[in-house]
C-alpha positions, 0 to 999 in steps of 0.5 A, spaced: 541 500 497 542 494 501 536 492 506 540 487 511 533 486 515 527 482 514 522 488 516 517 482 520 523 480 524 521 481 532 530 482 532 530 490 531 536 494 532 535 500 536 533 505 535 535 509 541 543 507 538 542 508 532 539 514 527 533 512 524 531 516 516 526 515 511 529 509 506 530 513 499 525 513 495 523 514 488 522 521 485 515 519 483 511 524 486 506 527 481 505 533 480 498 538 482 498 532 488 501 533 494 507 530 495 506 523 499 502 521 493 507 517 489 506 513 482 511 507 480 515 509 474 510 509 468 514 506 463 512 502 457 512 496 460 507 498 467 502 501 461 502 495 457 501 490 464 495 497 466 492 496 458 491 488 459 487 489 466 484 494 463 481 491 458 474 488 458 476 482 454 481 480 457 481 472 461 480 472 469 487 467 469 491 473 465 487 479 470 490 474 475 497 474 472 498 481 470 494 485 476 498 480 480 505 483 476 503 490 479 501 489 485 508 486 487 511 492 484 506 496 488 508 492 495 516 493 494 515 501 492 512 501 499 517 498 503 522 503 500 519 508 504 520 504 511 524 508 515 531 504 516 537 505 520 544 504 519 547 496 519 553 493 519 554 485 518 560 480 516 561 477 510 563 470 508 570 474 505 571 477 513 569 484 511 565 488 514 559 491 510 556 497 512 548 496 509 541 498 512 536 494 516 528 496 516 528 500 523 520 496 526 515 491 524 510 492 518 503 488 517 498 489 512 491 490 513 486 489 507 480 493 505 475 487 504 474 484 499 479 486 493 484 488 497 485 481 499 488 480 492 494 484 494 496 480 502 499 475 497 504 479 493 506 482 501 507 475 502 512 474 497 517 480 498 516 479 507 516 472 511 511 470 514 508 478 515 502 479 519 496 481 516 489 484 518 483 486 515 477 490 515 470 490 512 467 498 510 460 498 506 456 503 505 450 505 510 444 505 507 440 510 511 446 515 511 451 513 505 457 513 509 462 508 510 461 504 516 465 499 519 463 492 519 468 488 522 475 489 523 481 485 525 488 485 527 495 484 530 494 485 537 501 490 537 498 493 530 499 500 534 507 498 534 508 496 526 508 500 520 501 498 517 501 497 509 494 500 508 491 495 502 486 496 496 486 496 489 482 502 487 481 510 491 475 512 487 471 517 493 476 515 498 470 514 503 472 507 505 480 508 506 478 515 510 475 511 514 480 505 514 484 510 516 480 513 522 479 506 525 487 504 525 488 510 528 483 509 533 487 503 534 493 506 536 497 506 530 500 513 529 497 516 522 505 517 519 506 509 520 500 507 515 503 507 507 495 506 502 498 501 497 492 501 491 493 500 483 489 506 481 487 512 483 482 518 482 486 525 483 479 527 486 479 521 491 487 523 492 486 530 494 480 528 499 484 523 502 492 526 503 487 533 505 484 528 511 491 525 512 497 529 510 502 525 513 499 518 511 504 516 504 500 513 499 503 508 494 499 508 487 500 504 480 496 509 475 492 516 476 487 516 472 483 522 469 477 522 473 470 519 476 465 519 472 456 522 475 457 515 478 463 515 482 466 510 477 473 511 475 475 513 468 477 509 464 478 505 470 478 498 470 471 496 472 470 492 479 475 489 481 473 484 486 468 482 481 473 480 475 478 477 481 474 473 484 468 471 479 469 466 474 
């Protein structure tokens, strides 16, 4: 598939003399989920990169390399599900060549902190692509997640948002990611959860809450345990990126 536009170009085809779909994805979506869940191919290469991260004694510098591999995988799975419209363009030889171009604008909004590690691996596969931020915490008083701060592009309503954080374990804090984007205009169906891995209790709470959000994980994992954590998981993710 040729993807002849760069999707954080502000020189968009239009769509009004173009029809627009839903680029080709992956048939990855796994099964007892429901189906805007999507998985990278699990081949034997994605659960070595998984089994180095995973394990305790692994080096902070190869915790950096390998999450880093699998996040760039993460992030152009996700734009494969950007919709895209029909593009013709010359080539050198003189021929025309009827590819595809991204049909809007994306930026990424990451859930600090950990979902900071991912705006690199965004960076490197789109040119100069905006990115928000958001902080959710715990409320203490009520133990539900509470917006702290939140930060983004002025036209964010306009883009397709790539939703970053590492790991779904409840799904409180990326439901209420959620909620807060579309409090600022962004349309549900324009926001794709991009995260590592995921818990299937965390998954069905989460597509429930929002059944036209796509979300883009590396690895499901078998469960929380008594305390939320996921199992086997990989521990904090933050603390094992950033702590040396």
């Amino acid at each position: 598939m040729s993807l002849a536009h760069d999707p954080n170009s502000s020189d968009l085809p239009s769509s009004s003399t173009m029809a627009s779909t839903i680029a080709p994805t992956s048939q990855n979506s796994p099964a007892g989920l429901p189906p805007s869940v999507f998985t990278l191919p699990q081949t034997a290469q994605l659960e070595a990169l998984y089994t180095i991260i995973r394990d305790k004694d692994t080096s902070r510098g190869d915790f950096l390399f390998y999450s880093d591999r699998i996040i760039r995988l993460l992030v152009e799975e996700a734009l494969n599900h950007l919709p895209v419209v029909a593009k013709s363009v010359q080539t050198p030889t003189g021929a025309t060549y009827d590819g595809l171009g991204f049909e809007g604008k994306i930026c990424g909004v990451s859930i600090l902190r950990a979902g900071e590690a991912m705006e690199a691996g965004l960076r490197e596969v789109c040119r100069s692509v905006r990115i928000g931020k958001i902080l959710i915490q715990r409320d203490e008083e009520t133990a539900l997640p509470k917006l702290f701060y939140s930060k983004f592009p002025q036209d964010i309503a306009s883009r397709y948002v790539l939703l970053l954080d590492p790991m779904l374990a409840t799904g409180g804090s990326a439901m209420k990611a959620v909620e807060v984007l579309v409090e600022h205009g962004v349309p549900e169906d324009r926001i794709i959860f991009v995260n590592l891995i995921s818990s299937p209790e965390g998954l069905k709470t989460f597509c429930a809450k929002y059944p036209t959000l796509r979300v883009i994980t590396g690895w499901i994992d078998k469960g929380l345990n008594e305390q939320a954590y996921i199992i086997p998981g990989l521990g904090d993710f933050g603390e094992r990126r950033y702590c040396i």
